[in-house]
TISEVO-532395 format. One line per 8 residues: number of its first residue (from 1); their letters; for each residue x, y, z of N, C-alpha, C, O, CB. Coordinates in nm, 3 decimals. Glycine has a CB too. Layout:
NUM) a) X/Y/Z/X/Y/Z/X/Y/Z/X/Y/Z/X/Y/Z  ...
***
This chain:
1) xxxxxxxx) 0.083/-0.117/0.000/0.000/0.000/0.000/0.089/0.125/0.000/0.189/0.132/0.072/-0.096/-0.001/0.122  0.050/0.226/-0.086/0.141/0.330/-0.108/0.146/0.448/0.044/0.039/0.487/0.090/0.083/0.406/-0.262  0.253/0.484/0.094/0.244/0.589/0.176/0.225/0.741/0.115/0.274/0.761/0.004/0.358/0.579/0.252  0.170/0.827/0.169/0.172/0.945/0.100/0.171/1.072/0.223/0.084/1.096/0.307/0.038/0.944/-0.006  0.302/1.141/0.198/0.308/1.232/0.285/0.311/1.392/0.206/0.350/1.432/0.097/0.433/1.194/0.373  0.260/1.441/0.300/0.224/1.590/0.288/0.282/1.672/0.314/0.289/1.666/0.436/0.144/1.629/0.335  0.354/1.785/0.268/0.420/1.895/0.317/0.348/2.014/0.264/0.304/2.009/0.149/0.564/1.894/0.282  0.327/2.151/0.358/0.286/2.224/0.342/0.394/2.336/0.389/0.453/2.361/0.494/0.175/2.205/0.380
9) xxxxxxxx) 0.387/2.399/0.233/0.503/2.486/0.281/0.435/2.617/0.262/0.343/2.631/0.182/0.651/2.471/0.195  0.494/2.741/0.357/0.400/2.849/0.372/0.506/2.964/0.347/0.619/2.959/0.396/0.315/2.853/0.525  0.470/3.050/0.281/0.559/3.186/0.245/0.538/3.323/0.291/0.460/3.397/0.231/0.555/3.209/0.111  0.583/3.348/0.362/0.533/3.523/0.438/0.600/3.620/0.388/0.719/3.603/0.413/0.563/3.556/0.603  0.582/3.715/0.330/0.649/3.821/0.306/0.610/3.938/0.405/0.495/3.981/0.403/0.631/3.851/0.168  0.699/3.988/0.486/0.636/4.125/0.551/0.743/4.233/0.531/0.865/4.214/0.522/0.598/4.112/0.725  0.660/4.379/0.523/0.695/4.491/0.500/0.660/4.563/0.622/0.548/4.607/0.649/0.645/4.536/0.384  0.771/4.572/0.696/0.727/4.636/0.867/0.732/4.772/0.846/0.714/4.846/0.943/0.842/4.599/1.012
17) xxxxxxxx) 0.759/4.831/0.712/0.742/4.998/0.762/0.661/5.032/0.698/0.660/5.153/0.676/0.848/5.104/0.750  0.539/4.937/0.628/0.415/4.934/0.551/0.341/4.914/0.646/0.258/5.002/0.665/0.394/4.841/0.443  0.341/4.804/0.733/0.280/4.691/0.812/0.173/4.607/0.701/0.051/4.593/0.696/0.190/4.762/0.957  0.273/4.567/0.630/0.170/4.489/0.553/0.244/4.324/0.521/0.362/4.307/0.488/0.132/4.587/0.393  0.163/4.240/0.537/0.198/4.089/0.553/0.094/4.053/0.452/-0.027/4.078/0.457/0.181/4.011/0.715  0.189/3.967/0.322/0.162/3.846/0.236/0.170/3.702/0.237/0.279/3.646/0.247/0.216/3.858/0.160  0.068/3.642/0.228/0.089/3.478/0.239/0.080/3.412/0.111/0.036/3.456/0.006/-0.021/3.405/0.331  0.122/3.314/0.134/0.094/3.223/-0.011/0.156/3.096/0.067/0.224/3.105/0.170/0.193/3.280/-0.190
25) xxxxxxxx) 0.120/2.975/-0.002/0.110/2.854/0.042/0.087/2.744/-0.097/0.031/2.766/-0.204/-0.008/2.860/0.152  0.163/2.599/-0.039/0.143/2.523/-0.104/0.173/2.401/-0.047/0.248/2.400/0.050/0.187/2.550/-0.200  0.111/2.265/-0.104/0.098/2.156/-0.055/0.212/2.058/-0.157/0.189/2.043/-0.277/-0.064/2.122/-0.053  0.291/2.019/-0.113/0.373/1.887/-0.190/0.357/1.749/-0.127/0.381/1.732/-0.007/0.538/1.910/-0.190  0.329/1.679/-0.183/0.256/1.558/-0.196/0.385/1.480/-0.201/0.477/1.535/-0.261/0.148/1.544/-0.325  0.410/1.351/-0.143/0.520/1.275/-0.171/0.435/1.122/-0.194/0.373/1.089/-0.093/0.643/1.286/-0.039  0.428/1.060/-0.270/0.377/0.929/-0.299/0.515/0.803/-0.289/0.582/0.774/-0.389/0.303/0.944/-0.465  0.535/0.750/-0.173/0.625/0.661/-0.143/0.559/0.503/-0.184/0.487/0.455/-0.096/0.664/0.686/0.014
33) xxxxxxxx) 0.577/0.425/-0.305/0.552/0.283/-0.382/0.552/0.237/-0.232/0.469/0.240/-0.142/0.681/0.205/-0.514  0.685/0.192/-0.246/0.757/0.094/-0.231/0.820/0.099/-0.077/0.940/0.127/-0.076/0.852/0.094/-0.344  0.754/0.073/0.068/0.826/0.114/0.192/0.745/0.031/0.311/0.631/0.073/0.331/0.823/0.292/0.213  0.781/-0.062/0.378/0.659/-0.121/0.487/0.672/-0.038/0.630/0.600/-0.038/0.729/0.682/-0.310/0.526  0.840/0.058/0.587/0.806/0.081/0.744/0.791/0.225/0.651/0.808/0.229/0.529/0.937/0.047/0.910  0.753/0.353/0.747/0.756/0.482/0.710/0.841/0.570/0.811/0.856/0.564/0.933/0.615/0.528/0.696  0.894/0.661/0.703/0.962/0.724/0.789/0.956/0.844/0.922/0.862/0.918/0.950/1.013/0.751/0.716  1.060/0.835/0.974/1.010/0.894/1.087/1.092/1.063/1.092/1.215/1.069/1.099/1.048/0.780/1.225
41) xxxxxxxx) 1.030/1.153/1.088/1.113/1.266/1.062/1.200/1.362/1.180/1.116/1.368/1.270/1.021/1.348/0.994  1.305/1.429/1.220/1.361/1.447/1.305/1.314/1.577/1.410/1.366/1.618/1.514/1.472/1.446/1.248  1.180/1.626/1.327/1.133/1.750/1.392/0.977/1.757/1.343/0.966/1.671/1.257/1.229/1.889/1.345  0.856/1.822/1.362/0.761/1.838/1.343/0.741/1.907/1.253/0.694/1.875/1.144/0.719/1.857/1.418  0.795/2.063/1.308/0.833/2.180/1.185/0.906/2.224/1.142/0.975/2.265/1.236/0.813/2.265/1.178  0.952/2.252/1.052/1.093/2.284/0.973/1.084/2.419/0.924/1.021/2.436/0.820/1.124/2.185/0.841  1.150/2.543/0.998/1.114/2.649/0.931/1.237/2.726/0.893/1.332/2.720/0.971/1.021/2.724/1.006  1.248/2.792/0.790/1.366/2.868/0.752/1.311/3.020/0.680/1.200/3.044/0.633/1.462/2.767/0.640
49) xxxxxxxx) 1.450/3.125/0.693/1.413/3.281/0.662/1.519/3.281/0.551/1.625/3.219/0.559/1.437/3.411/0.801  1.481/3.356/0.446/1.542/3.343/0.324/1.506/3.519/0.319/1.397/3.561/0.356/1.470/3.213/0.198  1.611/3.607/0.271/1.637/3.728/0.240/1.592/3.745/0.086/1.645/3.669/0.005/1.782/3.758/0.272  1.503/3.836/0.043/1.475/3.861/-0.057/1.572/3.921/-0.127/1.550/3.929/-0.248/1.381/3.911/-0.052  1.684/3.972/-0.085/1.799/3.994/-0.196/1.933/3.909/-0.209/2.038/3.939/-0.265/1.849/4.130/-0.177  1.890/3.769/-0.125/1.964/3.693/-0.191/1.912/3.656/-0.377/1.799/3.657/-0.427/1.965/3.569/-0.088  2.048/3.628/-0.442/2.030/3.641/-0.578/2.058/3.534/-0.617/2.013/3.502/-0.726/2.091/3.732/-0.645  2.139/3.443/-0.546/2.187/3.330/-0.582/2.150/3.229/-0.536/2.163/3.239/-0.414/2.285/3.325/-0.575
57) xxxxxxxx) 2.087/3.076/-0.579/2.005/2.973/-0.530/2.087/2.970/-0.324/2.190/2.989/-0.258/2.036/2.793/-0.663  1.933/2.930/-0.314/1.976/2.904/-0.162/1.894/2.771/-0.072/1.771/2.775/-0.078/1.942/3.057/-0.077  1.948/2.676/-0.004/1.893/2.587/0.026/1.821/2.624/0.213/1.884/2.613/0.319/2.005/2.470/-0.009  1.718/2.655/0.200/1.667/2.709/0.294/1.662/2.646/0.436/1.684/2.701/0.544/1.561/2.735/0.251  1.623/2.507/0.408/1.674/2.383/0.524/1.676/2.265/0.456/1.664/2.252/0.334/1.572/2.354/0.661  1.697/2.158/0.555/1.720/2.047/0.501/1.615/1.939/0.621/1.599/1.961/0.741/1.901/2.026/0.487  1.575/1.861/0.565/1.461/1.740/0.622/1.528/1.621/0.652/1.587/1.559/0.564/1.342/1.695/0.512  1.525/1.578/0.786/1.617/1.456/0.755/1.490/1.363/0.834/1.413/1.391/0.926/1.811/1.456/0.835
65) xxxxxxxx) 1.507/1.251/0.756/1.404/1.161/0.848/1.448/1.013/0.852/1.509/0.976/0.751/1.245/1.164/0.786  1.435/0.950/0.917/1.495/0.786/0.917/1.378/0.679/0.946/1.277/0.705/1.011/1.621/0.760/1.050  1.411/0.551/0.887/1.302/0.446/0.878/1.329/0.330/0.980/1.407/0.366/1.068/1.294/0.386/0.727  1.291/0.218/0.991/1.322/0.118/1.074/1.445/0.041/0.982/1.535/-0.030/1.027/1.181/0.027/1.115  1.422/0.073/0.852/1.546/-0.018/0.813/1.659/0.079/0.840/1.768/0.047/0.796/1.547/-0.077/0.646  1.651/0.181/0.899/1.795/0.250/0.933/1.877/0.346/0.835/1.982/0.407/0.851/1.892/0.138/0.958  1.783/0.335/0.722/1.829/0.405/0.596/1.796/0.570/0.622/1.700/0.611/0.687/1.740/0.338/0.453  1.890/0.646/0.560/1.841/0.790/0.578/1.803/0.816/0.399/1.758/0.925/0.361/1.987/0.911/0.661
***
């Protein structure tokens, strides 16, 4: 039976000398075939701040999660 996990990732933009706050949001879907155990992830929420004048790709965080077979 296929596992299927959900991530919802959420985007805030705020302008504090506006006072004005933007959201936007989206759901990524992970469809795992092939797994009897599921994995177990190292935190609940994963949140990271990314500077709008960075220009150059940036990896905002990283997800680490582990299974019963011990595999990362």
């Amino acid at each position: 039976m296929p596992l299927h996990l959900s991530l919802k990732i959420v985007a805030i933009a705020t302008r504090t000398e506006l006072q004005i706050t933007q959201t936007a949001s989206a759901t990524v879907t992970i469809n795992i075939l092939r797994n009897q155990k599921p994995p177990v992830f190292t935190q609940d929420v994963y949140e990271a701040t990314i500077s709008e004048k960075d220009i150059q790709p940036v990896i905002a965080t990283t997800v680490l999660a582990t299974d019963r077979d011990g595999v990362r």
